[in-house]
N, C-alpha and C positions, 0 to 999 in steps of 0.2 A: 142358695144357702145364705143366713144373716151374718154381717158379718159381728163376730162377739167383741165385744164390750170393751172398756180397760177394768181392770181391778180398781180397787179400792188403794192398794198398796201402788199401784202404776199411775194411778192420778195425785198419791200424794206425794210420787218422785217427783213426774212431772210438771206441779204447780212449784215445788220446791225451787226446782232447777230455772223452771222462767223468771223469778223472785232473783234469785243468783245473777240472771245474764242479764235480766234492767237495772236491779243497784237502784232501784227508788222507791218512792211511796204510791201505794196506791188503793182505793175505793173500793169497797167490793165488786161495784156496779162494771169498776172498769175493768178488773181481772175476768168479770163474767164475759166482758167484750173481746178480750181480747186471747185467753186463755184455750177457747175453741179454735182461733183460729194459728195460732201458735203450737199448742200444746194438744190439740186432741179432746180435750177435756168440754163434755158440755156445762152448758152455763147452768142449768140447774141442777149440776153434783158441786160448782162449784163453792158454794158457800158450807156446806159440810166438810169436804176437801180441808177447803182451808180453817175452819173451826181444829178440827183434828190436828193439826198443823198444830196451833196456837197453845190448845192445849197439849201436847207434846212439849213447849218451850222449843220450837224450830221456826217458829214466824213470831213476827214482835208486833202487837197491834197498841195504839194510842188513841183517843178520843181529843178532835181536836176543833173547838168549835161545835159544832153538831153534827162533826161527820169525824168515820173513823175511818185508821188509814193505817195500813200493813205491810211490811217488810219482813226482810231476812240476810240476814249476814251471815254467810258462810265458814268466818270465827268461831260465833254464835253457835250456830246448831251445830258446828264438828261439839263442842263441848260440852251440851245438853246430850247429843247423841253419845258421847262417849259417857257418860255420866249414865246415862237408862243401862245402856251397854253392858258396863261396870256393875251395875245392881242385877239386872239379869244374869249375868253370869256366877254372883253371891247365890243367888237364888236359883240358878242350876247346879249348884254345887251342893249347896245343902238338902236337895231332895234328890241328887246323885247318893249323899251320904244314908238318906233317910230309904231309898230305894234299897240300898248294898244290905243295910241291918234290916229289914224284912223281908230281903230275900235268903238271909242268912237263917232267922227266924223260920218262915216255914220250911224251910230246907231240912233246919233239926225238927220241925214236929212231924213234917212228914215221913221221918225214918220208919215211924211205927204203925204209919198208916191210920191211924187213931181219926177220928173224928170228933169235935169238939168247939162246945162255942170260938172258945178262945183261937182255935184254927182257923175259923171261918172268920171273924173276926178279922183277922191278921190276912189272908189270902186277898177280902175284900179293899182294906187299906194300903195291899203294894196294885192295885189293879187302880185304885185311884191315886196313887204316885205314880204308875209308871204311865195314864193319859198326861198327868199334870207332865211329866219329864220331857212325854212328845213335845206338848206346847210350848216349850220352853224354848224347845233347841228350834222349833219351829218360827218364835218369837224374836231369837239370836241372827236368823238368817235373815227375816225381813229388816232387822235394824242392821244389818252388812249393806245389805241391797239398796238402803235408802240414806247411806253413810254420807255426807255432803262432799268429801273426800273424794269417793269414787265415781258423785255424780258431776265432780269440778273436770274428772281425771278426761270422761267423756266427753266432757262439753271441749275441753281442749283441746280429744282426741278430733273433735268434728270440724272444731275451727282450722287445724293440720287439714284436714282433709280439703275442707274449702278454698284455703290460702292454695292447695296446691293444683285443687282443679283448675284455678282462675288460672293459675300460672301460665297451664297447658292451653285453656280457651285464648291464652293474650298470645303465647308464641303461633297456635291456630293462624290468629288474624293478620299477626306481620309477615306470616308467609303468604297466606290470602294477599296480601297490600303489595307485597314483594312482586308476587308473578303477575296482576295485574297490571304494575306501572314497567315492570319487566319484559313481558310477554304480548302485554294487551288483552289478555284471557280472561271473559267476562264473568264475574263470581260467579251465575250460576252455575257455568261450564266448572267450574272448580269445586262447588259443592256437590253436583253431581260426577263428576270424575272421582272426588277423594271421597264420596259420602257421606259428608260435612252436611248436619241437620241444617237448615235455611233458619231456622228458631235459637241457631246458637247462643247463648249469650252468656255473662258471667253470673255467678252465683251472688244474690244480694246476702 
């Protein structure tokens, strides 16, 4: 079985987020370098990826000399994002309200069961409000999901995670060190007694 792909919305967490943990500028050329192997992301979605980005206002690009060079500050896109945010939600509201009065509208014509331009008319236009309504609230969830907010919240959550595996591989070792000059018990006897991988090592 292949394995499937990232999304379109999952590569433009991802590029966002690697953007976040370097804090610098960089070439296209080099995010296609280095983006795969970070991020997942292959090098030719990269330059779409990150266009999308730009236009959104969540990556900041400048022309500088002959070459152009891209960034993102986490400031930045919290408040371009909360800004689209913001106007999606105007614009889910107002065709929440535009939904409400034609379905009130056919509601009363179809008391009589009547059939009528003007019915058909009005039935066809809440059926094109109520797809446009999906994509709305559809639209609201991937700008949650790609919040800079909750992508800093994770990145933080990883580096916890990191700081505390090392913690556990470093007291590993000084017990390792301990019974050696202790015991005399030769490390491998100890990683196969305790079943301590021979490949241990900390997380870079």
């Amino acid at each position: 079985m292949s394995k499937r792909g990232l999304s379109v919305e999952e590569k433009r967490k991802r590029l966002l987020q690697l953007l976040f943990e370097k804090k610098d500028f960089f070439q296209l050329k080099e995010l296609e370098k280095i983006a795969p192997k970070e991020k997942g992301i292959t090098s030719q979605s990269v330059k779409d990826v990150l266009q999308s980005l730009v236009d959104d206002a969540m990556v900041d690009t400048d022309r500088i000399g002959t070459s152009n060079y891209f960034w993102a500050l986490p400031s930045k896109a919290a408040t371009a994002k909360r800004n689209k945010l913001a106007r999606a939600k105007e614009s889910l509201e107002a065709h929440r309200k535009k939904l409400k009065m034609l379905t009130e509208k056919v509601t009363q014509m179809s008391s009589g069961r009547e059939t009528s331009d003007k019915r058909t008319e009005l039935l066809e236009s809440l059926a094109v409000q109520q797809q446009r309504h999906a994509v709305l609230r559809k639209e609201l969830q991937a700008y949650h999901d790609c919040d800079p907010a909750v992508l800093q919240e994770k990145a933080d959550d990883t580096m916890q995670l990191k700081d505390a595996s090392n913690r556990w591989t470093d007291n590993v070792f000084s017990v390792k060190s301990w019974c050696k000059n202790k015991f005399g018990i030769q490390e491998s006897m100890l990683n196969k007694q305790f079943e301590i991988p021979e490949d241990l090592d900390y997380l870079p």
